[in-house]
C-alpha positions in Angstrom: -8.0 2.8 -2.3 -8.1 4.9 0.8 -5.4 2.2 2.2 -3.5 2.0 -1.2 -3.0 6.3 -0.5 -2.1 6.1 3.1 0.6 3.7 2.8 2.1 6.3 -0.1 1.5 9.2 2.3 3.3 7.0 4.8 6.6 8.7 6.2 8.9 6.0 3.8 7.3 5.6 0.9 10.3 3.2 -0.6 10.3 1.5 2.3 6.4 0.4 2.4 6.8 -0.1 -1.4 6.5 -4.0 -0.3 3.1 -3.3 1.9 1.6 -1.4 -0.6 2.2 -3.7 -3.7 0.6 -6.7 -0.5 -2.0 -4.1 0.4 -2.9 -4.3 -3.3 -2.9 -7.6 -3.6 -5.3 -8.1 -0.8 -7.4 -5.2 -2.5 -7.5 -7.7 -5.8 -8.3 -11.0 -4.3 -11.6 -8.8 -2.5 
């Protein structure tokens, strides 16, 4: 999770919308 909340704290959150749904992802297949 502690990814998952620094790509939302990251400076473009809209913008790292598409990391954050991978960074999930990668969090689920763990």
């Amino acid at each position: 999770m502690g990814g998952s909340l620094f790509v939302v704290s990251g400076p473009s959150g809209s913008g790292k919308s598409t990391i954050l749904a991978m960074v999930r992802k990668n969090i689920s297949g763990l």
